[in-house]
C-alpha positions in Angstrom: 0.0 0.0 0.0 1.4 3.5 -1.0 1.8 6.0 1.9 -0.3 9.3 1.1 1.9 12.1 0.0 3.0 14.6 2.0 4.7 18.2 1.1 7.4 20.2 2.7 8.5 23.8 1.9 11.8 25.8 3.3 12.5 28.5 5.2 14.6 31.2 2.9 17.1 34.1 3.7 16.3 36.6 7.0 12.7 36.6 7.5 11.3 38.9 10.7 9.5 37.2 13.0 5.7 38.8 11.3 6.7 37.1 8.3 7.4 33.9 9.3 4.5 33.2 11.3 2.6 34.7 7.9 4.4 32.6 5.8 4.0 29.0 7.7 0.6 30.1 8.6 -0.4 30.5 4.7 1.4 26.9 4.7 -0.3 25.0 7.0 -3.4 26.5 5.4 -2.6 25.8 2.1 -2.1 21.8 3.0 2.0 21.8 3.5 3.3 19.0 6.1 6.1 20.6 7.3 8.8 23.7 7.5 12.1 23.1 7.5 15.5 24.5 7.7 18.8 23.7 6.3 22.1 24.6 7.8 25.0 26.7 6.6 27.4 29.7 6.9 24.7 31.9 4.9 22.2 34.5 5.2 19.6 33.0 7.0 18.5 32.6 10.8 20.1 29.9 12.8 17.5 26.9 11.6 16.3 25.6 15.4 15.6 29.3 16.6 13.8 29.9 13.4 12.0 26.4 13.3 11.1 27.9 17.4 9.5 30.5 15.5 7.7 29.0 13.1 6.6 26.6 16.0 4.8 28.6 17.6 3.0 30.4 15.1 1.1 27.2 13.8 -0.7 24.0 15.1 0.0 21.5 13.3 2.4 22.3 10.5 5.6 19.9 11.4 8.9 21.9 12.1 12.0 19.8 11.0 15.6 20.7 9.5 17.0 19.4 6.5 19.6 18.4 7.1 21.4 19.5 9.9 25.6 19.4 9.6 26.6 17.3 12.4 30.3 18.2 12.6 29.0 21.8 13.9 27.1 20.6 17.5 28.2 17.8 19.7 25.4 15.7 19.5 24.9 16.0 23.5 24.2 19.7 23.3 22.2 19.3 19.6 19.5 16.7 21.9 18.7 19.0 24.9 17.7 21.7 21.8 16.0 19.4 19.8 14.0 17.8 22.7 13.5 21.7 23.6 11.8 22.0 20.4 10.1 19.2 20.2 8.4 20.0 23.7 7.9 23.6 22.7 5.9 22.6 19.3 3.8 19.8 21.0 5.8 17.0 19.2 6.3 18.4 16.3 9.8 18.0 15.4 11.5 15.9 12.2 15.4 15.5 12.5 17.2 15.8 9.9 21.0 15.0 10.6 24.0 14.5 7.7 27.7 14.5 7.8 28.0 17.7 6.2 29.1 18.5 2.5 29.4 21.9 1.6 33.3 22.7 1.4 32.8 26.2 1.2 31.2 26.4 4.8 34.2 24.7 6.7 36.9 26.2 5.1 35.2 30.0 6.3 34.8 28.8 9.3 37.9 27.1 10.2 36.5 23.7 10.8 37.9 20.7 9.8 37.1 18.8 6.6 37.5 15.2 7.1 37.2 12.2 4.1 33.4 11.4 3.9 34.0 8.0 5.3 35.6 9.0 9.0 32.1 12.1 9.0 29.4 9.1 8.1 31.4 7.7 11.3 31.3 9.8 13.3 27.4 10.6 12.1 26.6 7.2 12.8 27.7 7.9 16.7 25.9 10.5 16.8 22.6 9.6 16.3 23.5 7.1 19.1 24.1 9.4 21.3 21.2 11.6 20.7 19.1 8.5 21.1 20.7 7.8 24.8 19.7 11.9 25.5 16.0 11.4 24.6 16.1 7.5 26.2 15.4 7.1 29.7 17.5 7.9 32.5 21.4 8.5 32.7 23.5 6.5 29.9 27.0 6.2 29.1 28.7 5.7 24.8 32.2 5.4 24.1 33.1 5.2 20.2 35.7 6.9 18.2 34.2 10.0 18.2 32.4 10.9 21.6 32.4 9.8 25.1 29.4 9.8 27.1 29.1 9.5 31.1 26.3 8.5 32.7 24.7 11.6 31.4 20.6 12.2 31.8 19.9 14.5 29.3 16.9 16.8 29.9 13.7 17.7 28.7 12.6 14.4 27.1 10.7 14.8 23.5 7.4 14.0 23.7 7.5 11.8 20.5 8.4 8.3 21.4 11.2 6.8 21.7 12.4 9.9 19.5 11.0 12.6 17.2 11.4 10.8 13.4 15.0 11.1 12.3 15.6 11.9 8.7 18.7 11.3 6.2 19.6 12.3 3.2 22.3 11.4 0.8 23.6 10.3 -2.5 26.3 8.1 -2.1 26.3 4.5 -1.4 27.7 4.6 2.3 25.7 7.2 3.4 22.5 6.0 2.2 23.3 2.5 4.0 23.9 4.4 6.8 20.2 5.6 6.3 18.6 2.5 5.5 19.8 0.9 9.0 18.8 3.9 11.3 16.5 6.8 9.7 12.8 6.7 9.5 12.9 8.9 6.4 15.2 8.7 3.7 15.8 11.1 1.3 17.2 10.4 -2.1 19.4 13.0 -2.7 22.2 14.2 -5.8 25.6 12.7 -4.7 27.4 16.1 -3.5 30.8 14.6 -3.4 32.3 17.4 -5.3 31.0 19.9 -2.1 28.5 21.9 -4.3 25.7 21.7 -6.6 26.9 21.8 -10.0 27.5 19.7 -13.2 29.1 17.0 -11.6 26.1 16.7 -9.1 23.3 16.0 -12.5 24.8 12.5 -13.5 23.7 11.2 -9.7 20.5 12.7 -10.3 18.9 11.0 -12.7 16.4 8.1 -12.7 18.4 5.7 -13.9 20.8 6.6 -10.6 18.0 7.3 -8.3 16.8 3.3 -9.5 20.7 2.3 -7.8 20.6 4.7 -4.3 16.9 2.2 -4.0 18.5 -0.6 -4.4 21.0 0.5 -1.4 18.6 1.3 0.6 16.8 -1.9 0.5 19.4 -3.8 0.7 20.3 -2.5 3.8 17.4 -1.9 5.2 16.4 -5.1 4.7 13.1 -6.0 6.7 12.4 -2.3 8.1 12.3 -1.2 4.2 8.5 -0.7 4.3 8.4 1.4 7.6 10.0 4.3 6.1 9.3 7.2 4.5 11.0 8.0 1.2 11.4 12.2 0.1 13.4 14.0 -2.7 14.4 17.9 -2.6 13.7 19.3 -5.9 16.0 21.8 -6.7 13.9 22.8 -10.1 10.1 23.7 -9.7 8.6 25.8 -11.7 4.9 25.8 -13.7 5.0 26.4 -17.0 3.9 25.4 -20.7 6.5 24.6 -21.9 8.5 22.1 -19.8 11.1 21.2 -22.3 12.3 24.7 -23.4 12.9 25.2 -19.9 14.7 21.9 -19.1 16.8 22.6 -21.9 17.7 25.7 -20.5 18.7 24.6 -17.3 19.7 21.3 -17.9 23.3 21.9 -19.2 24.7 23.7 -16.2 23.9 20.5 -14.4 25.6 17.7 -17.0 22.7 16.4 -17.8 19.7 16.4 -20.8 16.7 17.8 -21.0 15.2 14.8 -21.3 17.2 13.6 -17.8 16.2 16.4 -16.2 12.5 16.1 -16.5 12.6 12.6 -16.0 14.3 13.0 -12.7 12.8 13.1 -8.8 14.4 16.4 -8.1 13.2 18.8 -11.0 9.1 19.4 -11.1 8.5 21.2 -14.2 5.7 21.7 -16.5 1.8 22.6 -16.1 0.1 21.8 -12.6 -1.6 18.2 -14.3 1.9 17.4 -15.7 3.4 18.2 -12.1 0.9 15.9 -10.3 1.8 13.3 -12.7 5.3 12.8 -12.1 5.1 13.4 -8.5 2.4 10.3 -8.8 4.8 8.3 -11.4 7.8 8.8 -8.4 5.9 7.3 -6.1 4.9 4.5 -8.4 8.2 4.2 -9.3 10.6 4.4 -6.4 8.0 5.1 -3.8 8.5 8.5 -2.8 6.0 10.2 -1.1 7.5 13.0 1.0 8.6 15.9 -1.4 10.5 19.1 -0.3 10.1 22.0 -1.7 12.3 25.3 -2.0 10.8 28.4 -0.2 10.5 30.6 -3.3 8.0 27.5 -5.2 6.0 26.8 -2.2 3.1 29.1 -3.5 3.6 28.8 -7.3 3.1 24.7 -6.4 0.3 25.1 -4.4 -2.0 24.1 -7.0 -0.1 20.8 -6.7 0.1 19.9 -3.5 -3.8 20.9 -3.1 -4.1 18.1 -5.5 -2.3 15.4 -3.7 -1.3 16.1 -0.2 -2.7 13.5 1.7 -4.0 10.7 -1.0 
């Protein structure tokens, strides 16, 4: 059985407070799932003080980051903020937790870059240690990476045994990584290169989104069908004339225009072609949860009025 689809949107740049309880008010109206934040060096508010925000201007709209760098928080201190939130939103919270990819932001801030395979590592402790913070009482973890003390970490989320944890990637360790521990996986680009460019379109394509599944499952194994599948799109846009556009746009990515409107993480065309390939992901790779950038939430919310939720 498919599981209904669900939408997400971002927060973008330095909103004031007025216009972020407008704008994730208009959301949760509109049918959107969730808010959520990502995490860099740029000009935008720190993502768990804005997701605080946005929080507490809404009921129901879920408040979740994606994805959160884990190299810039020991994971101790990250747990006693995200159990915060979670409290503070009535259980609201989705984490979203990587090992951080973006060259550009350690390098300007001084922190050190090391080979993907020793941060999925250390990643992979992590989320054990923010598991022993929301767990009950006092716990002690020693890996590689951290050291833990019969440390009781305080408040507890009120989602049990954790708020859903979410994780993203494109390569083949670190969606393993995600098929044994998260609840939702996204699919993403592989971003090896440390920014989204024409190296990044190749791993985007169907016929590469067809091997990250196959990962996945694999090591997932049995828990495959408990969780929750989502793609960014990084394109969305409603037009007439999907293909001119693609073929605009699909060169500075590496890829055809044909690739790029076949892919899960461009959404381009009129709003019945839209719904159709957002229905043809799901029937294909079984992607459900889609992520949206800020700027397209209200240009696509002709689409998700059509299929949030069935």
């Amino acid at each position: 059985m498919s599981r209904p689809f669900r939408f997400g949107f971002s927060l973008d740049g330095l909103d004031d407070p007025a216009e972020i309880a407008r704008r994730v008010r208009w959301a949760e109206d509109a049918g959107y799932s969730s808010v959520v934040m990502t995490d860099h060096f740029d000009e935008r508010h720190g993502p768990l003080v804005a997701l605080t925000a946005a929080a507490v201007a809404t009921k129901a709209l879920r408040v979740g980051t994606l994805v959160l760098a884990n190299d810039y928080r020991h994971p101790a201190v990250l747990a006693k903020e995200l159990a915060s939130l979670d409290v503070i939103s009535g259980g609201r919270v989705e984490i979203g937790i990587g090992a951080g990819w973006m060259t550009s932001d350690y390098e300007q801030a001084g922190i050190g870059l090391d080979r993907p395979r020793v941060r999925i590592e250390r990643l992979d402790e992590a989320v054990s240690v923010l598991e022993g913070c929301f767990g009950d009482g006092p716990f002690d973890f020693e890996g590689d990476h951290y050291r833990i003390s019969g440390l009781e970490s305080w408040p507890k989320p009120v989602q049990k045994p954790r708020p859903p944890l979410l994780m993203a990637g494109g390569g083949h360790r670190m969606l393993a990584l995600a098929g044994r521990r998260a609840d939702i996986i996204g699919i993403n680009p592989s971003l090896h290169s440390g920014a989204i460019d024409e190296h990044a379109g190749p791993t985007a394509t169907a016929e590469a989104t067809d091997g990250k599944l196959e990962v996945v499952r694999e090591a997932a194994g049995e828990r495959f069908g408990s969780i929750e599948l989502q793609t960014r799109i990084h394109l969305a846009v409603i037009t007439d004339d999907a293909h001119s556009l693609a073929a605009a746009a699909a060169p500075a990515f590496g890829i055809t225009a044909e690739q790029a409107l076949n892919s899960p993480h461009a959404l381009v065309g009129t709003v019945n072609e839209c719904v159709a390939r957002i229905e043809g992901w799901r029937e294909r790779w079984g992607i459900s949860y889609i992520s949206l950038m800020g700027s397209a939430a209200e240009e696509m919310a002709p689409v998700v009025e059509r299929l949030a939720g069935r």
